[in-house]
N, C-alpha and C positions, 0 to 999 in steps of 0.2 A: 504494500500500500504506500501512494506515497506520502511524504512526510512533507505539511502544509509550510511555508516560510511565514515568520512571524515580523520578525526583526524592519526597517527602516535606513534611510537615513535622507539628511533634507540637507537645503543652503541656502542658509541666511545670508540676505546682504547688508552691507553695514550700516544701513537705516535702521537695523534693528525692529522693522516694522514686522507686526504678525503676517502681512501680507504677502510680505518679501517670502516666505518661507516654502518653499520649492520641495514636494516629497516625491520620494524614490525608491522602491524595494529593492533589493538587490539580490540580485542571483548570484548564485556561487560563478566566478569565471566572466562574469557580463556586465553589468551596471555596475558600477563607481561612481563617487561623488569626489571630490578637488575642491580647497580652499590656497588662495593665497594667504588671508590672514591668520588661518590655524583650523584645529577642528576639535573635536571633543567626543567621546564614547562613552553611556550609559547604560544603565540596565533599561531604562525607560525615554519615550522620546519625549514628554515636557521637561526631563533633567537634561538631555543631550540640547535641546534648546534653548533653555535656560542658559548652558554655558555657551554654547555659539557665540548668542545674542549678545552676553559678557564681552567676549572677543570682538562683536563686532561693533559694542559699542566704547571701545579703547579701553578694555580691561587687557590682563596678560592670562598665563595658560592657569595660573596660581589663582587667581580670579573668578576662574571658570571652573577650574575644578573644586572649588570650595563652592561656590554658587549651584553647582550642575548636584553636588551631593547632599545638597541641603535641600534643595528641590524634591531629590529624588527620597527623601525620607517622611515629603508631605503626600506623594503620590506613589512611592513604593512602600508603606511603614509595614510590611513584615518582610523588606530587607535590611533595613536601617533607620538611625533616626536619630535623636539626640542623647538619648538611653542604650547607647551602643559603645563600638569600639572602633577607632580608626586606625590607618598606619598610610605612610605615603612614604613616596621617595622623588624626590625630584631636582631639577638642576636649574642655575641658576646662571645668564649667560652675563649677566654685568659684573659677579663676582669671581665663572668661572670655576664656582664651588658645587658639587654635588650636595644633598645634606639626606637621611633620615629618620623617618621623625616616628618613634614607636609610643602607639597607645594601646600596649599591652593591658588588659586587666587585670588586678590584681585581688586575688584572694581577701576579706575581709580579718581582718586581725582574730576574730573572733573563731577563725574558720579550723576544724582538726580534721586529720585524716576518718576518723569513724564518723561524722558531720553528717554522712548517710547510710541507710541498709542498703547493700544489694541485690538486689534477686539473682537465683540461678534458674537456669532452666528455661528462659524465656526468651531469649532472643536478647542483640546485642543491639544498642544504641545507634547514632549517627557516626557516632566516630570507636563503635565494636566496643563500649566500657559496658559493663551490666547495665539495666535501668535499677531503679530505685525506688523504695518502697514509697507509694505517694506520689511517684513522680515527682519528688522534691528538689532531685537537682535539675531536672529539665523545667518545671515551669512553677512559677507562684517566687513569691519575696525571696525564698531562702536561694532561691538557683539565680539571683540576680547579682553583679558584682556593680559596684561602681563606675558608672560612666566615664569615657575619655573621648567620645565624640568630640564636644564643643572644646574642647580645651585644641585638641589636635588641630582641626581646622583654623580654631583662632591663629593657633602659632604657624601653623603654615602661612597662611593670609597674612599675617604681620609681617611676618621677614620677607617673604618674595611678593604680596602682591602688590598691585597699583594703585586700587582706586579704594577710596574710604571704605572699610570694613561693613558699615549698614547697606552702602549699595548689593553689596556680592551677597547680604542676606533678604534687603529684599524682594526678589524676584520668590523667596519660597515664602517668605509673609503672603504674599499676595494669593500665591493659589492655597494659601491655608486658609486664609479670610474671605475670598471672594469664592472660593471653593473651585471643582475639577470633575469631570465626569468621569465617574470608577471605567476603567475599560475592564474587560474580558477577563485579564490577568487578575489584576486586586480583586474583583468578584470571586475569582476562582480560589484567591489565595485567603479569603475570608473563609468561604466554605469550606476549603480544607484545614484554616485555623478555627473552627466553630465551637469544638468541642469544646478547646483548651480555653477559648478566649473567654466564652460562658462562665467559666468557674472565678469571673474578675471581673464583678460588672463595671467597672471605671474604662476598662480594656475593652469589653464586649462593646458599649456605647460607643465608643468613637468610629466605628467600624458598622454599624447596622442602625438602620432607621428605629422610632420608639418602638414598635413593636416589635425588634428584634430580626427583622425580618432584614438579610443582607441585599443589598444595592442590586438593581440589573444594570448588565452592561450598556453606557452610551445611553442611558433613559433621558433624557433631557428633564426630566422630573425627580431625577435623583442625583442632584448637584449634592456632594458632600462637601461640607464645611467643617474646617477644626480651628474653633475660634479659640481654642484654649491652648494650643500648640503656636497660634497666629503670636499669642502673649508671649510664649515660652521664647519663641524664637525671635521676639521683639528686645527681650531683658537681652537676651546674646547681640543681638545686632546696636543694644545703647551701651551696653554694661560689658561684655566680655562674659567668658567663661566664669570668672570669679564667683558669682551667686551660686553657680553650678555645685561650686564645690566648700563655701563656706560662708553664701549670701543668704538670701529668702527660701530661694530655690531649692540651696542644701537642705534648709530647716524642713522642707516641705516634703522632700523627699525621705530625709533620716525617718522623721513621722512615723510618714504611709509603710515604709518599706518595714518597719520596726512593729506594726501596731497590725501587721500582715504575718508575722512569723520571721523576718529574716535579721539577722544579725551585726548590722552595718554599724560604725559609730562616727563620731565628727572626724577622727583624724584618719578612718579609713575614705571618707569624701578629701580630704585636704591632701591626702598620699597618690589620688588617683590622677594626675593629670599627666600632660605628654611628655614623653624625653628623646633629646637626640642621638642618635645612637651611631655605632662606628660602621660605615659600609661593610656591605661584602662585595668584593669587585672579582671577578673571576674573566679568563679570555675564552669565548668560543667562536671556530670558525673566523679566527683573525680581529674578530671582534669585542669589545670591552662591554661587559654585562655590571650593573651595579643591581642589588636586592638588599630587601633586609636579613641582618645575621642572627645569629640565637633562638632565641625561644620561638621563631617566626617558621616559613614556609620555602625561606630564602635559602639555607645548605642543603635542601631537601632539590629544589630546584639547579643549584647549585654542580651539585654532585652528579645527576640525571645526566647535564649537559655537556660535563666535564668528563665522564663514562663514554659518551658518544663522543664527543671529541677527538677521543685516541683511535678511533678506525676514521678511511678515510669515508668521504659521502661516497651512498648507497650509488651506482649508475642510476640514470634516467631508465627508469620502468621498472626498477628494481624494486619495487614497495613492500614484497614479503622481507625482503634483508633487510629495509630501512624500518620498517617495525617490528621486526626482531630483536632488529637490534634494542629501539627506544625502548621495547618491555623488559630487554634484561637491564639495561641503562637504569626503567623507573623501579624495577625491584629493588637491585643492591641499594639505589639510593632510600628507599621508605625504608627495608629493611635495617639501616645504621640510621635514621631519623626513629624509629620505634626502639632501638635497644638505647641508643646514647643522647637523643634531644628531649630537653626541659629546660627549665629556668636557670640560667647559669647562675645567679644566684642564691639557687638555693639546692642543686646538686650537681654533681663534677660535670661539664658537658666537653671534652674534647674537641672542640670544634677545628682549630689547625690541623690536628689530625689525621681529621674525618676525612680535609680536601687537600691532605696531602699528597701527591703525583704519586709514591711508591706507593703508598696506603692504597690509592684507588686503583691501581697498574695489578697488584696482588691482589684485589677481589675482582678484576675483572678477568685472571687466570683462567683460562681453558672459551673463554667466548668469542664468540667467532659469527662472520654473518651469515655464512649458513647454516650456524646450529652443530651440534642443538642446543635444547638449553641449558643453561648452569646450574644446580643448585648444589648451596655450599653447606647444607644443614637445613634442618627446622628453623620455618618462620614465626612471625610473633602472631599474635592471635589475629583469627580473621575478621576482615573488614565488616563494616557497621552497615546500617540501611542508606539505599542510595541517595533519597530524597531528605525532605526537611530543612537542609541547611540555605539557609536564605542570608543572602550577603551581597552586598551592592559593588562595582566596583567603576572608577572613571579613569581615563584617561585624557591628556588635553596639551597640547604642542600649541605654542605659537611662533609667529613670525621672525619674532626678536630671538630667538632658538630656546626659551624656555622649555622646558619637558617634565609633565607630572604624570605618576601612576597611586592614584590612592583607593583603597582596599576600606569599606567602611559595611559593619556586620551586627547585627542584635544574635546572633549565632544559630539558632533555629526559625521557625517560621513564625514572627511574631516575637520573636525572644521567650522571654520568660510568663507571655501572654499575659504579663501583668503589669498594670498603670497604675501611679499616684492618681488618685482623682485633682481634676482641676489643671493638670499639667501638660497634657492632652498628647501622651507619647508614650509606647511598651516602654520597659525596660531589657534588657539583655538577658539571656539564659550561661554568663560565662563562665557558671560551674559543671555544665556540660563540658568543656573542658577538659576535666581533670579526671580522671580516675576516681571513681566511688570507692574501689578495694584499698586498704591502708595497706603500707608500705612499697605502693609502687615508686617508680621515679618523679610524676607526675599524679600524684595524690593531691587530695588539697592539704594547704598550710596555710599556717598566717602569713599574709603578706607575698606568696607564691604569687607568681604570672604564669599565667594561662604558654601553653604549647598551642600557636593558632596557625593556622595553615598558610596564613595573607603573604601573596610576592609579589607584591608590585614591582617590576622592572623599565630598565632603561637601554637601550641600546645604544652604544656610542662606535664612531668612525675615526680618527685621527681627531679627537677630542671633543666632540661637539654629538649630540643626541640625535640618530635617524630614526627610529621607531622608539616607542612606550607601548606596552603591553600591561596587563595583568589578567586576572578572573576571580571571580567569585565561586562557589563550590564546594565547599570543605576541603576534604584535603583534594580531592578530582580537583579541586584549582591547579594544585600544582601538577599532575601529568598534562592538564590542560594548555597553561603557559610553555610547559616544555614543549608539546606537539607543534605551537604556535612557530616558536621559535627555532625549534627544528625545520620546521617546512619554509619555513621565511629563511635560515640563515645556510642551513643542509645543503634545502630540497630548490633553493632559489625561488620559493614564489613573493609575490607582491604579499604585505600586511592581510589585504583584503580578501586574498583569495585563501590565506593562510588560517585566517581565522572563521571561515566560512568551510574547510575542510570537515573532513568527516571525524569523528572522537576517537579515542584509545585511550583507556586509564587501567593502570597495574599499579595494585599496589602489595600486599599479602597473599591476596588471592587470584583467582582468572584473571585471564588478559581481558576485560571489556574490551570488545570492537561496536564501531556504530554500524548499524546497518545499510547507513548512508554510503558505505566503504566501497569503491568499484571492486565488483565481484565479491564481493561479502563473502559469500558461502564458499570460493576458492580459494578466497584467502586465508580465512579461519581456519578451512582443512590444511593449510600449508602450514601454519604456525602450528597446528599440532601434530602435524610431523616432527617440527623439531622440538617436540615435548612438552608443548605449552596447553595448558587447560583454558576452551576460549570459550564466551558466552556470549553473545552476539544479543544486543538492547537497540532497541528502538527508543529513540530520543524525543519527547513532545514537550509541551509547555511546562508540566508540572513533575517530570521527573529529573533524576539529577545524577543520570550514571554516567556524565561526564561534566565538565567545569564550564563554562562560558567567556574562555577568554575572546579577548576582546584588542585590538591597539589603532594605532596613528603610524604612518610611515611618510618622513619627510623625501619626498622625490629628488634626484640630481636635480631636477629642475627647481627646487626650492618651494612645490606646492603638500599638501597635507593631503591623505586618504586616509581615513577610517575604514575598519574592517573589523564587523560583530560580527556571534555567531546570527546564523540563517534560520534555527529552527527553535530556539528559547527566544524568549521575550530580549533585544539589546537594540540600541539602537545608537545612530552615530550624526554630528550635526558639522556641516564646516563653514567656515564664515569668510565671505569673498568683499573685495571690493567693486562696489558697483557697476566698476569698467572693467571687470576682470572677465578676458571670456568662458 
């Protein structure tokens, strides 16, 4: 059957007028869109608009990608929101400085390894940990960590952006206040969050008409408004993060969250905001990669590409050897991500290591592109369920050669389906995260950060930024970005056609292939000639067995393409000037 294309992308001119706004579907291989002034990628096309419009009305990519993500948390809120977690990476062409900015979560002081019951017997979570009695670490007060949404964006937007900090917020004031027609997706993602969200009536309200009854698609009688998120994100657009985490807002939050079961206190809000943290810059296919390091999604990615690196690229037509290869590539690399990554400060993490040349040269021992496959031992437990992880991600290039990749997530669908009343936004679920069983590597503690999947990356040429990538996913983000990047830097295609390919994620278990794969069922039997167990997924709006990466690729010619995926909800916006043709 085939598989419907969701996905957009449009081009705004620098009038910034709605009318300017030019839309396009894009087929894998055919339609592109081209900006001189820059471009921008979202999960949703009023976020991918929003930052355009930024760009096209003399913002920079920093501008736009804070603006496109703030958007996207008014008209995507069970991918993200102000009750989330961010991370970004991005460069900076008047300084010349790269920089990273982690808004890791962190554990609540309060928080102990036995914090939850496990169940056995049931089936494995989104990221393979038990579930828990109550569902307590996935949804309600107690599975909620501290926010670093607004704290992260502030800081990005302060040091790289351009234009006054309320501009870049209020373009998501506006469609909080004046409101947005739910499409397709949000209906869809309400319903599939209904259960969870019920059990919270402050949460379930903002999401369903009084009588509970969720939104139809594009009803023009069903304008949603969130006047009370309009507020939230008004105090950030006068005031900064600071309320966030020790203002009105704190108090308001400590509260609810406290007077719901969960365990938060003042200096666990005061502990939580962003930090910058030391690159990881690794070279593949002649090319300089920066990501983030540690506790993040970035050695994980890292390692994948740096495995593939040491063989040369697959020949043209070669596709069973060039995916051969990237599944034994994404295995060894999860496999040292699941035994040795956590929070470096708070257990041993190796990370030099992990990406050291003989280290990786010695587990890639006996691999070969035609097989078969390696295995060097027993793996760590198998993967968790494909769907639920809901996570926003943007990218945004502009002309002045800025380059941003930022990663922004509440960690399940809706987060922790639980909202302060009056605040008008989930909070996060980031003790999914961690390990419910004590004494793992990754248990909860006090004051621990989360192990999160997010890799925003950059791609650089003789110093200067060609593509930005990332995805959202759980961890399928990262074989996503690797696939991206492979077939963009490997396999030679354009951004766009790279990231509209077909999926492959390996991580513990099967090699998922998408079915989208020319010759699907040829090739599947060819990988498991060389010893690979394959399962073959059909990819639609609402499932999640592969990642949604997404990027921008600066042309020799000096113009911008975007390139989402074709079959998930993404979308992509570039901003021209008016004479441009």
């Amino acid at each position: 059957m085939p598989i419907p294309l969701f996905s957009s992308l449009t081009t705004v001119a620098a009038s910034g007028d709605a009318a300017s706004i030019r839309r396009q579907v894009p087929l894998p291989g055919r339609t592109r869109v081209s900006g001189d002034l820059g471009a921008v990628t979202a999960m949703s096309q009023d976020a991918a608009n929003v930052g355009a419009r930024i760009l096209a009305e003399g913002g920079n990519a920093a501008d736009a990608a804070v603006a496109a993500t703030l958007a996207g948390g008014v008209v995507e809120p069970s991918m993200n929101g102000l009750g989330g977690a961010a991370y970004a990476v991005a460069f900076d062409p008047r300084s010349g400085a790269t920089i990273a900015l982690d808004g890791s979560t962190r554990c609540p002081d309060g928080a102990r390894e036995d914090l939850f019951e496990p169940l056995t017997g049931v089936g494995g979570g989104l990221y393979g940990f038990p579930p828990t009695r109550g569902d307590l670490a996935e949804t309600g007060a107690l599975a909620a960590l501290p926010p670093t949404t607004p704290a992260t964006l502030h800081e990005l937007q302060r040091r790289l952006g351009r234009l006054p900090f309320p501009e870049v917020v209020a373009p998501a004031i506006r469609l909080a206040e004046d409101g947005f027609l739910p499409d397709w997706t949000f209906c869809l993602h309400v319903a599939a969050g209904y259960r969870r969200l019920r059990r919270h009536p402050a949460a379930f309200a903002l999401y369903t008409r009084d009588s509970g009854v969720p939104f139809v698609p594009r009803n023009a009688a069903d304008r949603l408004r969130l006047p009370e998120l309009a507020g939230s994100l008004r105090t950030l657009a006068e005031e900064g993060p600071e309320p966030f985490h020790r203002g009105r807002i704190a108090r308001r939050l400590l509260a609810g969250v406290r007077e719901a079961g969960g365990i938060w206190t003042e200096a666990d809000l005061e502990a939580s905001p962003v930090r910058e943290v030391k690159l990881l810059r690794f070279r593949f296919r002649g090319r300089d990669i920066v990501t983030l390091p540690a506790n993040s999604g970035g050695p994980t990615l890292a390692a994948a590409l740096l495995h593939l690196d040491a063989f040369p690229p697959a020949e043209a037509g070669a596709e069973v050897d060039f995916l051969h290869l990237a599944a034994e590539a994404l295995r060894m690399a999860f496999e040292d991500r699941f035994r040795y990554l956590g929070d470096p400060e708070a257990v041993p993490v190796p990370l030099p290591g992990l990406l050291d040349a003989a280290y990786l040269a010695a587990r890639r021992k006996g691999v070969s592109p035609q097989g078969p496959r390696v295995d060097d031992g027993p793996g760590p437990p198998l993967p968790g369920a494909s769907d639920g992880d809901c996570t926003t991600h943007v990218n945004a290039m502009d002309a002045d050669g800025m380059a941003v990749s930022l990663t922004a997530t509440l960690g399940a669908r809706f987060g922790s389906a639980f909202s302060v009343a009056g605040l008008g936004y989930p909070l996060n679920n980031g003790m999914m995260w961690f390990d419910p069983r004590p004494g793992r590597r990754i248990s909860p503690g006090p004051g621990k950060r989360a192990l999160h999947a997010a890799a925003p990356a950059l791609v650089f040429h003789r110093g200067a930024p060609t593509a930005v990538v990332g995805s959202p996913g759980g961890r399928r983000l990262i074989s996503a970005t690797v696939m991206l990047l492979a077939r963009h830097l490997d396999r030679g295609l354009p951004v766009a056609e790279a990231a509209a390919a077909a999926g492959l994620h390996v991580d513990a278990g099967p090699v998922f292939l998408d079915e989208r794969t020319p010759a699907c069922r040829e090739v599947a039997a060819a990988l498991e000639r060389r010893g690979h167990v394959v399962q073959v997924e059909q990819e639609t709006a609402l499932t999640g067995h592969f990642g949604r990466a997404g990027g921008i690729q600066r042309t020799a010619s000096g113009w911008f393409e975007p390139g989402v995926d074709p079959v998930r909800t993404a979308a992509g916006a570039v901003a021209r000037t008016p004479a441009a043709p």
